[in-house]
N, C-alpha and C positions, 0 to 999 in steps of 0.2 A: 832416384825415382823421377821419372818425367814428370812438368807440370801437368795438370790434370783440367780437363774441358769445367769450368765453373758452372755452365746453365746446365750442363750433365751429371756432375756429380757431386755437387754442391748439399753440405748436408746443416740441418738445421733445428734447431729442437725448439718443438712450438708445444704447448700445453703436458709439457714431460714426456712427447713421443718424439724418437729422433725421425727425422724427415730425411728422404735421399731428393733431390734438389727435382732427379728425372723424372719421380711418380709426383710432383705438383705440376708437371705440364697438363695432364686431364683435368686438373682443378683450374686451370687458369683459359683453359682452351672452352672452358663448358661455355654454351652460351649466355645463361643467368651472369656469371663473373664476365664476360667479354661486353654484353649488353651494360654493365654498371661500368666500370674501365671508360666505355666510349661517353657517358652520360657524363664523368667524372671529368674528363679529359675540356668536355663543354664548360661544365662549371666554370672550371681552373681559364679558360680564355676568358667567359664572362666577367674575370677579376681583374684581366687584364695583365694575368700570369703568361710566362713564354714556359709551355709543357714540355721543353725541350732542356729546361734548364735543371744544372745537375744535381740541385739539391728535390726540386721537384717530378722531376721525369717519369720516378719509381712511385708516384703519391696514387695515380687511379689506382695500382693494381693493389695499393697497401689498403689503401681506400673500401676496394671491393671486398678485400680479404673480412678486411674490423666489421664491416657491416655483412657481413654472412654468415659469422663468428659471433656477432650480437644479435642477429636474428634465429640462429640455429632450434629454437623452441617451437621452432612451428615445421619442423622434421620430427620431434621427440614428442613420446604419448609418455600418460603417468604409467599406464600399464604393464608398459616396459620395464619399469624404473621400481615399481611396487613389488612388480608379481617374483615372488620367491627371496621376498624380501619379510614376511610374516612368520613370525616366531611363535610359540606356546608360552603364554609364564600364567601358572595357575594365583600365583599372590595369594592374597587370605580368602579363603573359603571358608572357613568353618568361625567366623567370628564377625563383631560389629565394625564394621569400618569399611574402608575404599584403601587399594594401594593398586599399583600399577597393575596391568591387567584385571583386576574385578572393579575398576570403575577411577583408580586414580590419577589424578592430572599428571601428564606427562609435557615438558615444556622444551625448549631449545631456543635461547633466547640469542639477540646480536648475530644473525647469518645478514652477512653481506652480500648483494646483490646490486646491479645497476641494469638498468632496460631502458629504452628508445621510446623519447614521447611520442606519439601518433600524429601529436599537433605537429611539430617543428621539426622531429628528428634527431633534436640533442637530449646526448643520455642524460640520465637521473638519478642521482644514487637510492638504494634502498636499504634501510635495515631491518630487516622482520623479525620477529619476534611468533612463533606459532607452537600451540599446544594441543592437546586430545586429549581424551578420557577414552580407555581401553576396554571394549567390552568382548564379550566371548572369549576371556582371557588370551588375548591375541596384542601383539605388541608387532611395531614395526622397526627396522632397524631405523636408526636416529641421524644418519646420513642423507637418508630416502627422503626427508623432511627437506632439506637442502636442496636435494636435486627435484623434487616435483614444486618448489619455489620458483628453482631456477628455467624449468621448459614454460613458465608464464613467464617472466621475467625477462628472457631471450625472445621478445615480440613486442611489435609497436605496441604502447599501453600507455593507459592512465592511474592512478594511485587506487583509483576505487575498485576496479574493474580488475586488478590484479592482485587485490585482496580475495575478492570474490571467486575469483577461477583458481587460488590457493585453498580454500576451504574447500570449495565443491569437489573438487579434483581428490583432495585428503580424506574426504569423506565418501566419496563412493570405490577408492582406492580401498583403503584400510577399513572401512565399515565399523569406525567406533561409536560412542553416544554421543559423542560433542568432537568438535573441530575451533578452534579459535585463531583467528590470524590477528595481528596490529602489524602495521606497517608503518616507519616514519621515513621519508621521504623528501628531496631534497632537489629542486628544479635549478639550474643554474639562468641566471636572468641576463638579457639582452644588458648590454652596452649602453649606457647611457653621458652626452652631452654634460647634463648638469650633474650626474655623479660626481664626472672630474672637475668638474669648473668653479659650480656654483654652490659646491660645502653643503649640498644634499645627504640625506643619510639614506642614500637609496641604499640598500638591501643587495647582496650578492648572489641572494639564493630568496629561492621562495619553496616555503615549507610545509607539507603536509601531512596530520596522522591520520591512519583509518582505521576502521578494522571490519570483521567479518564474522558470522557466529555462524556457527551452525548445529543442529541435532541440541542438545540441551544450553546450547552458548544461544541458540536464538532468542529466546528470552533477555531482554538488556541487562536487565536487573538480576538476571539469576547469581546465584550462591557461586557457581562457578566463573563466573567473570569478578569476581570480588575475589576469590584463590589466585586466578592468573594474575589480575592487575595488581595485587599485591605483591606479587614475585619480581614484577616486571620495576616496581618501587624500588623495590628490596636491593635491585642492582642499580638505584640512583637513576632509573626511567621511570619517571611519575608522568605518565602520557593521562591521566585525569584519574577522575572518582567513576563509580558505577554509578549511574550507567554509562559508559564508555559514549563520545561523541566524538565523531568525526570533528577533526581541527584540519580543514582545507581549504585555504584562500579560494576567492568564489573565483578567479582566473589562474587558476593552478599553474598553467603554462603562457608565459606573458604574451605567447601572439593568441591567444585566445580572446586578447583584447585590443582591438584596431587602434586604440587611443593609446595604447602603453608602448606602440611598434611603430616608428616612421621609415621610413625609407623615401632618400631621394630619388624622385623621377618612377617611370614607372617599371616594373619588375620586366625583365627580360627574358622574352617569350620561351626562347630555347634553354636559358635553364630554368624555367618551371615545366617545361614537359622534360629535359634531362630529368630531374628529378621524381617526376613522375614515371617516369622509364625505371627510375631505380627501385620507386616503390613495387613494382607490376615481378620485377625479377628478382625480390625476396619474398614473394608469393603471396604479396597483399594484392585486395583490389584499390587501385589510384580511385575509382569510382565511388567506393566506399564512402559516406556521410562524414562518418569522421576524417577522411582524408582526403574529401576534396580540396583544401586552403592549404594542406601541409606543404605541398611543393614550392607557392609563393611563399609560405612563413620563413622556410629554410634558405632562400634566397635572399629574405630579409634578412635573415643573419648572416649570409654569407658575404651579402655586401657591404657591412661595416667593417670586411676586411680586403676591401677591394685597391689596386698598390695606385695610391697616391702622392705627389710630392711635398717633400718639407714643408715648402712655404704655405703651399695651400691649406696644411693643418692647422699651420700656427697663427696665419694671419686670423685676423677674427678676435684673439685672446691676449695676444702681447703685442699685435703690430706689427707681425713677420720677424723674420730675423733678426736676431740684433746683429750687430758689426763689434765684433770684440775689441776692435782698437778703439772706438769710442765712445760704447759705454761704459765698457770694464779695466781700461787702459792701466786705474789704479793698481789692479790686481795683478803683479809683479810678480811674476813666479819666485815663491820660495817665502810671501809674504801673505802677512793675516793670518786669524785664528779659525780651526777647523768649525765649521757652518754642514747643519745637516740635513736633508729634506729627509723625514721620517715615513714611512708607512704609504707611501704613494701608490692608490690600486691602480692594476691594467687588466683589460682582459687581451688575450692573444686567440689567432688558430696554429694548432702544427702543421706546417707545410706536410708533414709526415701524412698524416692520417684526417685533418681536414676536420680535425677534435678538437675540441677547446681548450685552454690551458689561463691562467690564471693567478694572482696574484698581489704581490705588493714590490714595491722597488723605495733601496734605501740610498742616497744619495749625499757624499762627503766633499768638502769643497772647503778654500781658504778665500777668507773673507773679513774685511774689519766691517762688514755690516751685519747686525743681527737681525733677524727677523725682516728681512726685506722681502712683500707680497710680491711682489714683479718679480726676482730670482723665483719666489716659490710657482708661480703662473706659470716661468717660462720652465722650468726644471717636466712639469706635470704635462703641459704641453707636448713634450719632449717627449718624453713615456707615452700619453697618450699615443701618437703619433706612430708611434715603431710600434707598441704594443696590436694596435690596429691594422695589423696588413699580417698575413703568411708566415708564420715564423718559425725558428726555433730558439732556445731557450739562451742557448751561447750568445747567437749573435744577435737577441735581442739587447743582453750586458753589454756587449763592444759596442753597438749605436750607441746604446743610452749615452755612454763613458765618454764616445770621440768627441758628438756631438755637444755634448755639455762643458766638455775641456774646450772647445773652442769656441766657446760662447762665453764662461765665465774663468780661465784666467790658466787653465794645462793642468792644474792638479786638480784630478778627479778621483774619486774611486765608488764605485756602483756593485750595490750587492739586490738583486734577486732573487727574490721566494717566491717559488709558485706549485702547485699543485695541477697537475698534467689528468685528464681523462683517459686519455691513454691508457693511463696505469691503471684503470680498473676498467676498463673494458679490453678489448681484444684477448681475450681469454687469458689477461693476467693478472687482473684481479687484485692488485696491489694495495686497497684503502688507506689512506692515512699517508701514504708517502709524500716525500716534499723536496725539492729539489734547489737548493741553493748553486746559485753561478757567481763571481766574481771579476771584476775589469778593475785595475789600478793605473794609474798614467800622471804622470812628473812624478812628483815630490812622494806620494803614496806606494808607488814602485820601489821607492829603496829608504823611504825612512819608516820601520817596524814600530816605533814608537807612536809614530800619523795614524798607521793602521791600524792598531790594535785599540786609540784613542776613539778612532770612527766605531770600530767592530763594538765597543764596551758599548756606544751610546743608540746601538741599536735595542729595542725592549723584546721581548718574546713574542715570537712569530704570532702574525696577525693572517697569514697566506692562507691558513683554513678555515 
């Protein structure tokens, strides 16, 4: 059989529907995706990326894809998702009590979710936790809860605000006596200097619970928020006592606060309206209160990963480069005892999709010096450095590994944990996953005993 045309007939399986390569040309031709592509394309130069290059080329259009795939909730009504989704279950009628349908709490706890701050644009994981009490002995199917989470969820949002449009939405869907949502939620935080350097215990996440009553849950104190939040215990989520309080850092999202965000020099005009271009063509208004700053916020992050050189990183923290032949000249390949930098965080973006990604890096080395700060400075340096620019997850390992072999002595070996965005957004949904990489070079490359020595002395994954 003859080769076959690839942008023709290319096929592809995206949310369990197989795709023919030829019906994604109107998806990709529409102007909304062609307007984001172009706005994308800005960004990526503003970084000082060549969009020509073969690992990034394909990144607008993947780009456009994740964010219209993450916005889709503002195409989809609950009505849809509800209607013909209500059942009959009579339960007890003829005695004292509540069971499903004449009045019992019905619960579905731990649905996974993630949606797009409004401030900055970077996703936010969600775990909801939502219940009702059934009346007119009407019940809803137990999926329906999921997906009328999920068309809030799929929208710029904040933690409160999509508590609230999950209850109201459930309650005038399903029309029970009560609605109860709790939400805990999980912001990923800017990049910070003193994180890496200065032995800060800055935070990698910023953390929020909420929740939302409605119909007999309005009541804080009622009888029914002491049933739900006891359930919610019961599975080792003790999110408080009744009356139930909001726990949300008063800057939920850290560009909410000018003093928690720096950026060198001032934001570049074209991609803050890019970005504004991008919000207008997943059918916000850029004018909107909430979203006038977003476009600068998300520039702020996006230039902390803007391609910079080596020396420029490291000067500042270790003094530039070292020269291996004369600080480290002792370190004789094939000599000293394995030396380990443990648990070193980075944060990354995916060249891929322009998502964040994230982590710790473990780092093995032969050395007759224990505990030497300067090795540890330059090693973190090192990470920082690569971790901070465009990446993906491989040849973040191979930098770490070259560059650190030939700074302290050829035998290196570099293992990477990180946790990719990615994987739960773009309609895959994946939570919890984690992806380990590996780089060996001299001595770790063929002596099993070096590596499995390094491998024992790494501790249990610190990556989430």
């Amino acid at each position: 059989m003859g080769a076959l045309d690839e942008g023709h007939f290319h096929v592809e399986l995206e949310n369990g529907v197989m795709k023919l390569g030829s019906l994604e040309v109107g998806f990709e031709q529409e102007p909304e995706t062609l307007a984001i592509v172009d706005a994308v394309q800005v960004l990526l130069q503003g970084l000082g990326e060549d969009i020509n290059r073969e690992g990034i080329k394909k990144t607008p259009l993947r780009v456009a894809k994740a964010l219209r795939e993450g916005t889709r909730g503002y195409k989809q009504t609950v009505k849809d998702i509800v209607q013909g989704a209500l059942f009959p279950e009579a339960g007890l009628d003829n005695t004292v009590g509540r069971a499903g349908g004449v009045g019992g709490l019905v619960i579905v706890r731990d649905l996974d979710h993630y949606s797009y701050c409004e401030c900055c644009l970077l996703p936010f994981q969600v775990k909801c936790h939502v219940g009702y009490i059934p009346s007119g002995q009407r019940v809803v199917g137990l999926s329906k809860l999921s997906r009328v989470a999920d068309v809030f969820a799929k929208r710029l949002q904040e933690p409160k605000r999509l508590a609230d449009e999950i209850c109201l939405a459930l309650q005038h869907g399903i029309k029970p006596a009560g609605v109860a949502v709790v939400l805990q939620c999980l912001h990923i935080h800017s990049p910070s200097l003193e994180s890496f350097f200065l032995g800060s215990n800055h935070q990698g996440w910023v953390k929020a619970i909420v929740h939302s009553g409605s119909g007999v849950f309005e009541i804080e104190n009622a009888d029914a928020w002491g049933d739900f939040l006891s359930l919610l215990k019961f599975r080792g989520l003790d999110v408080g006592r009744k009356p139930l309080k909001d726990s949300m850092e008063q800057s939920w999202c850290p560009y909410q606060s000018s003093s928690s965000v720096k950026l060198v020099g001032p934001a570049n005009p074209e991609m803050v309206n890019a970005v504004a271009s991008i919000l207008k063509s997943l059918g916000e208004d850029p004018l909107r209160k909430e979203l006038v700053e977003t476009p600068s916020h998300y520039v702020k992050w996006l230039m902390n990963f803007r391609n910079t050189n080596l020396e420029m990183k490291l000067n500042g923290f270790v003094g530039g480069i070292v020269d291996p032949h004369k600080s480290n000249g002792e370190l004789a390949h094939g000599k000293g005892q394995i030396q380990s930098e443990l648990n070193l965080p980075f944060w990354s973006q995916c060249e891929h999709h322009l998502l964040p990604f994230y982590g710790v890096v473990h780092i093995g080395y032969f050395s007759d010096e224990e505990g030497d700060q300067t090795k540890k400075s330059l090693v973190q340096s090192i990470v920082h450095f690569y971790g901070l620019k465009l990446q993906v997850q491989e040849r973040l390992t191979r930098q770490i590994a070259e560059t650190v072999s030939s700074l302290l002595g050829g035998d290196v070996m570099v293992v990477v944990e990180a946790n990719h965005t990615c994987m739960i957004s773009r309609g895959i949904e994946k939570f919890g996953s984690n992806t380990a990489t590996i780089a060996e070079l001299g001595r770790f490359s063929t002596d099993s005993v070096a590596r499995a020595t390094f491998l024992q002395s790494i501790p249990a994954s610190l990556a989430s």
